[in-house]
RONUZA-755043 format. One record per residue: residue number from 1; chain; residue in three letters; x, y, z of N, C-alpha, C in turn. Coordinates in steps of 0.02 Angstrom, whole numbers, plus 50000, padded with zeros to 5 digits. Last residue first. Layout:
<pts>
num,chaine,residu,n_xx,n_yy,n_zz,ca_xx,ca_yy,ca_zz,c_xx,c_yy,c_zz
NUM,A,ALA,X,Y,Z,X,Y,Z,X,Y,Z
...
</pts>
This chain:
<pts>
num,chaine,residu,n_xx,n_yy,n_zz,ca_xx,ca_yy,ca_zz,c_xx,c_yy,c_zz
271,A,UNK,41206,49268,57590,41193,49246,57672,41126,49200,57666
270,A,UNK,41141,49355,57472,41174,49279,57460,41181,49237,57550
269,A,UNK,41058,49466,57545,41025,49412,57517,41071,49330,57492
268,A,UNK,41170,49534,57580,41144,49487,57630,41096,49437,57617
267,A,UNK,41245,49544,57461,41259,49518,57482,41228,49488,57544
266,A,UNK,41119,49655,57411,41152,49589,57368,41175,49534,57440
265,A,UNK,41141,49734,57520,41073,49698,57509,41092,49658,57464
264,A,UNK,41271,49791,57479,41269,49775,57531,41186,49729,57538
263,A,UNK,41244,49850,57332,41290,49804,57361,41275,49747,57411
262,A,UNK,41135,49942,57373,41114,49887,57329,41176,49828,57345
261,A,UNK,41231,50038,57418,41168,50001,57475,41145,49947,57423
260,A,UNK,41307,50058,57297,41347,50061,57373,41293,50002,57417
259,A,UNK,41219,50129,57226,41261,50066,57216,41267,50027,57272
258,A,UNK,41171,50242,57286,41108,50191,57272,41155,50119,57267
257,A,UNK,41287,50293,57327,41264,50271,57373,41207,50219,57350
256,A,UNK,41291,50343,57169,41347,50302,57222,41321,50284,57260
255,A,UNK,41192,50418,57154,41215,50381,57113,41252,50324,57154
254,A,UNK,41223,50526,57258,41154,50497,57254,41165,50427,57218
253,A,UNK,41357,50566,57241,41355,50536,57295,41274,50511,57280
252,A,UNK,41344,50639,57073,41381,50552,57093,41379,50528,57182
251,A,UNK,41224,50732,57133,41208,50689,57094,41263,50636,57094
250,A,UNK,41325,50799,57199,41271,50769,57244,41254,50726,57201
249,A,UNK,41430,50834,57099,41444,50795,57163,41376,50791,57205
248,A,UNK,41345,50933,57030,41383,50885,57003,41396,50823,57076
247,A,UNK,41313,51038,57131,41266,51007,57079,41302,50920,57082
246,A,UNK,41438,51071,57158,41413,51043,57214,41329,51026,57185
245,A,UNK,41491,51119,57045,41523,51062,57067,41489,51034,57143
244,A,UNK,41424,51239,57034,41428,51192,56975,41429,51120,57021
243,A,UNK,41455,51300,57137,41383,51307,57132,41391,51244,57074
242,A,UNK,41591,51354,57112,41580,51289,57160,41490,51278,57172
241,A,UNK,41634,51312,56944,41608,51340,56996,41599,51318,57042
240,A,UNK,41792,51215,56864,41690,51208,56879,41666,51268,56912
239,A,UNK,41934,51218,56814,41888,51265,56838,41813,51272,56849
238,A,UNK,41992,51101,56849,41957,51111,56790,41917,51193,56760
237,A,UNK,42010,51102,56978,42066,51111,56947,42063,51124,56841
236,A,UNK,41883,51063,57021,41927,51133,57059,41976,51148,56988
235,A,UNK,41855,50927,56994,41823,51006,56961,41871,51067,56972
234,A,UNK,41991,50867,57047,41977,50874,56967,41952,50938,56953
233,A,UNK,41938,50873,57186,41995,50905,57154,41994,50918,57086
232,A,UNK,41806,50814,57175,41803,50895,57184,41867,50918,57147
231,A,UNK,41865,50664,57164,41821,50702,57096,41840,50791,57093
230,A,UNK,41918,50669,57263,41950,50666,57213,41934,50692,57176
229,A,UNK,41794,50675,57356,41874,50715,57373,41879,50713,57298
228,A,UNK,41718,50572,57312,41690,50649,57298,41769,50689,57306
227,A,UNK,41774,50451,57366,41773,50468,57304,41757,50552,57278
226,A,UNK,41767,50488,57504,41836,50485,57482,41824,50489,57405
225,A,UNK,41616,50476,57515,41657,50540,57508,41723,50534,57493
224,A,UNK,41611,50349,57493,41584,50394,57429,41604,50469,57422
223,A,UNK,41656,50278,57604,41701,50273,57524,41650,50319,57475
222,A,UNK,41584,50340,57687,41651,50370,57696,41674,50361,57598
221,A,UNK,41469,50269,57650,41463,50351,57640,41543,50380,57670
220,A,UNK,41496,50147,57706,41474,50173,57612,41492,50248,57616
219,A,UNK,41524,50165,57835,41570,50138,57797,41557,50160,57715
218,A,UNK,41420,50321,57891,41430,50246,57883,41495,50224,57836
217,A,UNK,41474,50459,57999,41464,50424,57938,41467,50341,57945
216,A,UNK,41533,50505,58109,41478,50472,58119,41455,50430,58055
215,A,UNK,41644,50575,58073,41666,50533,58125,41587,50490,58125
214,A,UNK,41577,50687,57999,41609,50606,57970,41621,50546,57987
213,A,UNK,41531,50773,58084,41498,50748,58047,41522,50686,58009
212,A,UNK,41628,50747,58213,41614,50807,58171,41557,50768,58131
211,A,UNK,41649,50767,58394,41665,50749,58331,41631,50788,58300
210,A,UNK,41498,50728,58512,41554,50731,58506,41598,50737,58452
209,A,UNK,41331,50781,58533,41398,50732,58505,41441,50758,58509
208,A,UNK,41238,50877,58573,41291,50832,58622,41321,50779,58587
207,A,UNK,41202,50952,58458,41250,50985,58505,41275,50912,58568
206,A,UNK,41160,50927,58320,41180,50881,58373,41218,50913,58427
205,A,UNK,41131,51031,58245,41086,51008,58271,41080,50925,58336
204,A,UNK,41234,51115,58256,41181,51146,58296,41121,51078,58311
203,A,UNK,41314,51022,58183,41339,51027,58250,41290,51051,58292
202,A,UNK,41237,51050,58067,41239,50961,58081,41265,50962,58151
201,A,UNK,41288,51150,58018,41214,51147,58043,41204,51079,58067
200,A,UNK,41433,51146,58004,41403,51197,58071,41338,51172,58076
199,A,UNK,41427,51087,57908,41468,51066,57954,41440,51090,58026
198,A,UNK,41287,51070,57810,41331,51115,57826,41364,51066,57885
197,A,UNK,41169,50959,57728,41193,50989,57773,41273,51001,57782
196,A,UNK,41201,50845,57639,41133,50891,57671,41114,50919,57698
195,A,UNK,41267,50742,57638,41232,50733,57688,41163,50770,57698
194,A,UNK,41342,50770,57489,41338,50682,57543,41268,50697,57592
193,A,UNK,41332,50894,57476,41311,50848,57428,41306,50773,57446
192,A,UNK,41372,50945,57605,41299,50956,57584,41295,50923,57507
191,A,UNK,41503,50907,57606,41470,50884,57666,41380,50902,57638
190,A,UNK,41559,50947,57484,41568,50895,57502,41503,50845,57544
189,A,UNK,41543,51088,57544,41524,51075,57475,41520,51001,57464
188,A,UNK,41625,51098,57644,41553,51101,57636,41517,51079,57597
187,A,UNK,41741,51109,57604,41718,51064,57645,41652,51049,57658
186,A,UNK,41743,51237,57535,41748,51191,57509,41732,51119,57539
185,A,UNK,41727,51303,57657,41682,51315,57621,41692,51251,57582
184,A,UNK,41839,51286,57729,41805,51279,57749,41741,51263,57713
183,A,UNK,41932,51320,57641,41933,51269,57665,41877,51240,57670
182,A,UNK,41895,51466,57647,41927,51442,57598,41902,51369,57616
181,A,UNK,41944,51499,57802,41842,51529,57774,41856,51466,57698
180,A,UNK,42058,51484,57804,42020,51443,57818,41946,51420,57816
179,A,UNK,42095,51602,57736,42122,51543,57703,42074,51487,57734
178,A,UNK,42071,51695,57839,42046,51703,57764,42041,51629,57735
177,A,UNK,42177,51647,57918,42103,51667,57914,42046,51661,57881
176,A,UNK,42284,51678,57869,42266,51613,57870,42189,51595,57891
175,A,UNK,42259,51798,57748,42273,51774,57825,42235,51695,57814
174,A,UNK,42326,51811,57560,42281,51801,57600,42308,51782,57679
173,A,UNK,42425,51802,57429,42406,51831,57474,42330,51856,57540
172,A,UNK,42358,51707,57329,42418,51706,57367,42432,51740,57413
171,A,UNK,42184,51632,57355,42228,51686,57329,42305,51668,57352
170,A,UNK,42136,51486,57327,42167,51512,57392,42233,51569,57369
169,A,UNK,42107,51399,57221,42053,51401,57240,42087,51466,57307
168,A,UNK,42225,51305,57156,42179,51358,57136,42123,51394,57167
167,A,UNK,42314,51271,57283,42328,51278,57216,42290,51331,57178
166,A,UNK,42211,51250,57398,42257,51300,57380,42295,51307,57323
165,A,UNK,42125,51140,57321,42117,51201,57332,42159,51254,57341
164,A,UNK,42201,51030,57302,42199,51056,57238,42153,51116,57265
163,A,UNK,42240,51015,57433,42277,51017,57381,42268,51064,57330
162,A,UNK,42120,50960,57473,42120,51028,57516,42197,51056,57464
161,A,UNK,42110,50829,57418,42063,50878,57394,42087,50949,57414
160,A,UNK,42224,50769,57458,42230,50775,57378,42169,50847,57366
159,A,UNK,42190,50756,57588,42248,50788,57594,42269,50812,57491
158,A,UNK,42093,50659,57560,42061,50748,57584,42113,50789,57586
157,A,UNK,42117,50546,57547,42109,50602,57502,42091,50656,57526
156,A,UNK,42172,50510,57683,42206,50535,57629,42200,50553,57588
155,A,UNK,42040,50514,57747,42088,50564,57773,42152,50597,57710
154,A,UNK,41985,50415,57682,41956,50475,57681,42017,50538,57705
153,A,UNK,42074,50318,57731,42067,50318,57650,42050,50393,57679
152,A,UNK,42036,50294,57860,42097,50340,57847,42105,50333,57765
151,A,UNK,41879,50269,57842,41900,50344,57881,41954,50352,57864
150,A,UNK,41920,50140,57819,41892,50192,57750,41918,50267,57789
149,A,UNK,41976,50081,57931,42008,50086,57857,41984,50146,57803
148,A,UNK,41883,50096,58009,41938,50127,58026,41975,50129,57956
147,A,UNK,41806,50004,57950,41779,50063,57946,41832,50105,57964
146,A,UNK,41861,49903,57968,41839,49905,57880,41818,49999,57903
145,A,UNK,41870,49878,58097,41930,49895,58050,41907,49904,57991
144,A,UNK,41743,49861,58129,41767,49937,58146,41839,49933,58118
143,A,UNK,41697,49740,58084,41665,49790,58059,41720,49873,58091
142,A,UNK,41816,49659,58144,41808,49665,58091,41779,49724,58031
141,A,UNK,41758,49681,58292,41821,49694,58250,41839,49701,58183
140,A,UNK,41623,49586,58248,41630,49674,58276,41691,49714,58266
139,A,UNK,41685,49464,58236,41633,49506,58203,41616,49568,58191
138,A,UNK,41744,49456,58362,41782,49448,58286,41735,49477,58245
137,A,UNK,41619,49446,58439,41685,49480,58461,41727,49492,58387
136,A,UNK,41559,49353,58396,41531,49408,58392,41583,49462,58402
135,A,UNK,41663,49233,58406,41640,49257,58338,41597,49304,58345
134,A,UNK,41644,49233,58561,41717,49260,58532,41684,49282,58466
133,A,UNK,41493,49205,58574,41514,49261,58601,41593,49286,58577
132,A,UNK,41514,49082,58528,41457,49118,58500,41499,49186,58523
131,A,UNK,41600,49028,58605,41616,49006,58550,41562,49050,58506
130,A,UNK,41538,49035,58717,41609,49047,58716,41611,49047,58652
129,A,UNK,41430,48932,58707,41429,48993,58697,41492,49054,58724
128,A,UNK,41497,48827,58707,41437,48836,58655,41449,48913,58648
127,A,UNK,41539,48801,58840,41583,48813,58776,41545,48839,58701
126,A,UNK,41439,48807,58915,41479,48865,58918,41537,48854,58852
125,A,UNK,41366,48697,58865,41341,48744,58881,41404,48820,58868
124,A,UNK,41462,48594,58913,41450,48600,58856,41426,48668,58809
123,A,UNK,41603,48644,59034,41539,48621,59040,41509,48630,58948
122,A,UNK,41733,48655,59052,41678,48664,59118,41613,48655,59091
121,A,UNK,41787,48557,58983,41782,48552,59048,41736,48589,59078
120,A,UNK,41754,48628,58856,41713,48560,58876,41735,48532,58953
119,A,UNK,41829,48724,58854,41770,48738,58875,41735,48691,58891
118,A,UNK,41949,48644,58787,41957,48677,58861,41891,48695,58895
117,A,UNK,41928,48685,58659,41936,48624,58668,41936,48608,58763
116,A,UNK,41933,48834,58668,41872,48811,58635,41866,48724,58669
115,A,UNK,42080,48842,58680,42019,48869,58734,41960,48835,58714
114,A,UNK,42147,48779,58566,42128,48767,58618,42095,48758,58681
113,A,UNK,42080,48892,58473,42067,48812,58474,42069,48791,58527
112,A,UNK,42146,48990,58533,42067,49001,58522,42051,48907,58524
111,A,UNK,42262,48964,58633,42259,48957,58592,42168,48971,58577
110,A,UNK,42267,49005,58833,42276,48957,58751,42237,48975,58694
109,A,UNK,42349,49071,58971,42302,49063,58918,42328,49016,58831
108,A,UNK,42347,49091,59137,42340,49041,59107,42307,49054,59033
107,A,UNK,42384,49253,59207,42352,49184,59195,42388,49139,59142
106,A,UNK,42360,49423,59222,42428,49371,59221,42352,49310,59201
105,A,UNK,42323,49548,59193,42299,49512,59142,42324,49429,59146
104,A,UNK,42473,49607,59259,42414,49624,59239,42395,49588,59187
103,A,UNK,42596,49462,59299,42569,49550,59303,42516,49542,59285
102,A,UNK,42630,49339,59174,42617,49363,59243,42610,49438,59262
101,A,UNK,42561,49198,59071,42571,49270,59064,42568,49297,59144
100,A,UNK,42589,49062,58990,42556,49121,59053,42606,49165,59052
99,A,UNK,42522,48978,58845,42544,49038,58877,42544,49046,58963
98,A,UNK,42484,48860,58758,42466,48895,58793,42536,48913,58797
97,A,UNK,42556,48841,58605,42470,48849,58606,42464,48863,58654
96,A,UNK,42676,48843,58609,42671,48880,58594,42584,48902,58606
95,A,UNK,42816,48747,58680,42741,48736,58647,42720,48807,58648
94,A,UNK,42937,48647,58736,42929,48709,58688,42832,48750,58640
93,A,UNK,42922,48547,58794,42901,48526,58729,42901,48608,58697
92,A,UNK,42951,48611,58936,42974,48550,58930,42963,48536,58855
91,A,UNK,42876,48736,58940,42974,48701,58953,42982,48659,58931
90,A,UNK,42739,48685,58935,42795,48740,58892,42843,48729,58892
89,A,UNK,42751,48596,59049,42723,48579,58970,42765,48634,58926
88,A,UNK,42759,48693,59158,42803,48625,59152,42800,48617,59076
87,A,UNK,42657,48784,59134,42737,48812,59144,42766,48739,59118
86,A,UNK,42551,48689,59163,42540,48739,59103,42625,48753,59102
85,A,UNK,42605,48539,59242,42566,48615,59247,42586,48636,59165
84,A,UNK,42546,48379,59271,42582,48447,59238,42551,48501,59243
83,A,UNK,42554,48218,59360,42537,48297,59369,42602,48331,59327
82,A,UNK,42521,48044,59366,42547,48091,59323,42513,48162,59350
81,A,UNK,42495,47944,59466,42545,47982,59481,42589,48036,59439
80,A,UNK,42384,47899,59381,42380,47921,59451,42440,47962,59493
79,A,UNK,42389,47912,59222,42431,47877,59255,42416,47911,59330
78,A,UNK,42382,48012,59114,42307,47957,59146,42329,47924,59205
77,A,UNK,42515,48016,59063,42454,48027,59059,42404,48006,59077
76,A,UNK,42639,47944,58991,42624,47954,59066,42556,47968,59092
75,A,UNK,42639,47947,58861,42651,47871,58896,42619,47882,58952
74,A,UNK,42630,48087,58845,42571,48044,58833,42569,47989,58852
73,A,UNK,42751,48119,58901,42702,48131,58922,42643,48105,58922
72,A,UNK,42848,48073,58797,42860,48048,58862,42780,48082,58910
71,A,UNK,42806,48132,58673,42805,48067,58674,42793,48032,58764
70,A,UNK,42859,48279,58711,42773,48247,58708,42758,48166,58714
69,A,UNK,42984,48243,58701,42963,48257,58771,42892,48248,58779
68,A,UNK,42977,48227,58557,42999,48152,58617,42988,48183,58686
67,A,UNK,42931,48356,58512,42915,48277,58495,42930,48219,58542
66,A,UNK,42914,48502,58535,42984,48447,58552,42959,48366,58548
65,A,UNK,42913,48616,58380,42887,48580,58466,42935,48518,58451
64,A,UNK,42937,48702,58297,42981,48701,58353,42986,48659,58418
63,A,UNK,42844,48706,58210,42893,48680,58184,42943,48663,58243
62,A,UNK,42675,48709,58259,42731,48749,58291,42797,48689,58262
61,A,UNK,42570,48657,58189,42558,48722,58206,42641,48745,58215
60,A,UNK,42557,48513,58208,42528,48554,58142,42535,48615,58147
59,A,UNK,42614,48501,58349,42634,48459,58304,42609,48504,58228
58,A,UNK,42521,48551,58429,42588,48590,58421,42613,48555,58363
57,A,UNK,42416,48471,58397,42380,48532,58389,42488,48569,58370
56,A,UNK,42457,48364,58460,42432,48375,58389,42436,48420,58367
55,A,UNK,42464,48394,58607,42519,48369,58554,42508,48372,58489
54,A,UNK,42363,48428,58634,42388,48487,58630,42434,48454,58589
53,A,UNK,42272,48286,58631,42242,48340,58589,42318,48425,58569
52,A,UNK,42346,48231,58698,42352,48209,58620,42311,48258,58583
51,A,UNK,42318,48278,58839,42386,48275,58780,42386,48270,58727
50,A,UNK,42190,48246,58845,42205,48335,58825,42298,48342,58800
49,A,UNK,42174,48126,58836,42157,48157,58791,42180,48224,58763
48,A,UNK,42252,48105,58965,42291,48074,58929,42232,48111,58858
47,A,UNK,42239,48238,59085,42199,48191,59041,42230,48165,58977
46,A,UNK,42299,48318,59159,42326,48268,59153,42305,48230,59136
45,A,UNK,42240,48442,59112,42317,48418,59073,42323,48333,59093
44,A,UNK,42138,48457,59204,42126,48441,59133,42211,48438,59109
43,A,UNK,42215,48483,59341,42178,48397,59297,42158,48406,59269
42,A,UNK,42257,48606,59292,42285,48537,59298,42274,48485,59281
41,A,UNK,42142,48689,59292,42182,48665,59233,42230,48617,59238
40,A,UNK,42091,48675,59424,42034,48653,59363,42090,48639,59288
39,A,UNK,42188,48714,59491,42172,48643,59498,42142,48619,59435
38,A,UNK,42173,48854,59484,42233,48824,59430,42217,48760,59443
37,A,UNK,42038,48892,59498,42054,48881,59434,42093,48870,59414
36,A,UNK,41994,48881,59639,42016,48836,59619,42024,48850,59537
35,A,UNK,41983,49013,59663,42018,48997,59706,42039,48924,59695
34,A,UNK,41895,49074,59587,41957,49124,59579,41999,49061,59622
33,A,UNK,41782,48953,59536,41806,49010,59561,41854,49033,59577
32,A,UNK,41744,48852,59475,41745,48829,59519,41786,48890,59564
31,A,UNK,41682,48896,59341,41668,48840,59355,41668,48826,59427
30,A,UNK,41715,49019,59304,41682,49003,59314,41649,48955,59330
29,A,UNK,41876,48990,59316,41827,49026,59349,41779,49015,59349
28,A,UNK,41902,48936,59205,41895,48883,59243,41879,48928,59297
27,A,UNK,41925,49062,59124,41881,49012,59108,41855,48963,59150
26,A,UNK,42029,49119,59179,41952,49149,59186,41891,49117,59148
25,A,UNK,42120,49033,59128,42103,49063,59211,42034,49084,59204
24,A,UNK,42100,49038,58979,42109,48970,59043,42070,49004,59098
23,A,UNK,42097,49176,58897,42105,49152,58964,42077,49092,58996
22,A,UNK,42143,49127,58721,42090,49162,58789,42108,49120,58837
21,A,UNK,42227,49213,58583,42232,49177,58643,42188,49203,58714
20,A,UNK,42245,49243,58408,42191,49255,58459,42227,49190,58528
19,A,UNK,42377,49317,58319,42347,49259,58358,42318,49258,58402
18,A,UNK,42477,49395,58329,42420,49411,58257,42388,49356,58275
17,A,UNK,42549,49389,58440,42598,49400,58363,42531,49386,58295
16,A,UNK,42401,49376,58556,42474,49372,58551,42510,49345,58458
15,A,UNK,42277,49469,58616,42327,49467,58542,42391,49438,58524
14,A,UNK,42183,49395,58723,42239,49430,58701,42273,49410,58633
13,A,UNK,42022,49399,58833,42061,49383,58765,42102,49418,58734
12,A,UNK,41941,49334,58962,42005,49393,58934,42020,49366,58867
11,A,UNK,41775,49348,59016,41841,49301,58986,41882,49367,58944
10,A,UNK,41653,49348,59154,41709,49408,59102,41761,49374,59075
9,A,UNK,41528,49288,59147,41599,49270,59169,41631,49320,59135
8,A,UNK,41379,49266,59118,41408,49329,59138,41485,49312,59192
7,A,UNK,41399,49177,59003,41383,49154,59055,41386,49189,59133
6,A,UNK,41527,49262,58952,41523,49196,58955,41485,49176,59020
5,A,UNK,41596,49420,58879,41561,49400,58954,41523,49314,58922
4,A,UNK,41773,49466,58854,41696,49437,58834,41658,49392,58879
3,A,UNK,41883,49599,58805,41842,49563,58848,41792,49543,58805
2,A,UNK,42033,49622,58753,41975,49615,58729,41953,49596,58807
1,A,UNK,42195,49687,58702,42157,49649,58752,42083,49665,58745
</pts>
């Protein structure tokens, strides 16, 4: 569940089976307030347009919709003595583009298309920017799954790098103590060829963050440390020094990152 403010309207937006669906209800809120927004969706159903618009729409989308019950609707439509609700329409044609949903978050909701097609009731204005404000929304999702992605890349090589340390790098007899000074150090080695700094001196010098030094990293500089993991393992296992290999690994994160940001300026220049 998402929020997005419309015209400072708070609109709900839910995930339903990998499919964006926004709140009706809190759409036609803004128009005419908590107290008329199931009216506001009514008589938009009973617009012989907004049938042929949802009928279409189930028609290319949902293998399951009911064709002759739509049929019987659109005859009806426009008709002074035609009224549907959101519930009725579902039942009745099996439809899939709106929803309600009851309990927390309950309402009225459709389809992104739909919703989008729905904003022109309340007004041009507010669909405009309904429509600005979801693709900032998707926008932003986007950027923190690419980044949630690399962070758990990073995680999994680090389970290859801390590997090939105890292997070679973590006497056999040692306290876990000991073992973690071990770790630790090697982690470093990492963190001052990427950043330039120690784990500890990056905490002294941010004492009110929260996390560690990675948790802050940019998307490039995760995939350059997931690359350094690997590499380190190699040196480790090659026997480098760790004075060697923290030479070596600043120079491919300098290298890398020049790539990395040249990338990313490529591409905003094609934009």
């Amino acid at each position: 569940m998402s929020k997005i403010i419309v015209q400072n309207t708070p609109i709900t937006v839910l995930s339903v089976e990998e499919q964006d669906y926004i709140s009706l209800t809190d759409m036609a809120t803004a128009k005419e307030g908590d107290n008329r927004s199931a009216d506001i969706i009514k008589n938009w159903l009973r617009n012989r347009y907004t049938i042929e618009f949802l009928g279409t729409w189930e028609v290319i989308h949902n293998p399951d919709f009911k064709v002759v019950e739509f049929d019987h609707f659109r005859m009806s439509a426009g008709l002074p003595s035609f009224v549907l609700s959101a519930s009725e329409w579902i039942e009745r044609t099996n439809a899939i583009g709106i929803i309600v949903k009851k309990g927390r978050y309950g309402g009225t909701y459709a389809h992104k298309d739909i919703a989008f097609e729905f904003g022109s009731a309340i007004s041009v204005p507010f669909k405009l920017y309904l429509i600005e404000e979801f693709q900032r929304l998707k926008t932003e999702e986007q950027r923190l799954l690419g980044w949630s992605a690399k962070r758990e890349l990073s995680k999994i090589n680090y389970r290859i790098h801390t590997d090939a340390i105890k292997q070679n790098l973590v006497p056999a007899e040692v306290t876990p103590a000991q073992a973690s000074i071990i770790y630790a150090s090697e982690a470093d080695v990492l963190n001052v060829a990427m950043f330039g700094v120690t784990a500890k001196q990056w905490r002294e010098a941010n004492p009110d963050l929260k996390g560690n030094i990675r948790d802050y990293a940019t998307v490039n500089e995760l995939i350059c440390l997931s690359n350094m993991e690997n590499l380190n393992a190699v040196f480790i296992e090659q026997g480098m020094t760790q004075g060697e290999r923290l030479v070596k690994l600043n120079q491919i994160a300098i290298h890398q990152m020049s790539v990395l940001e040249s990338g990313d300026n490529d591409r905003k220049l094609l934009k």
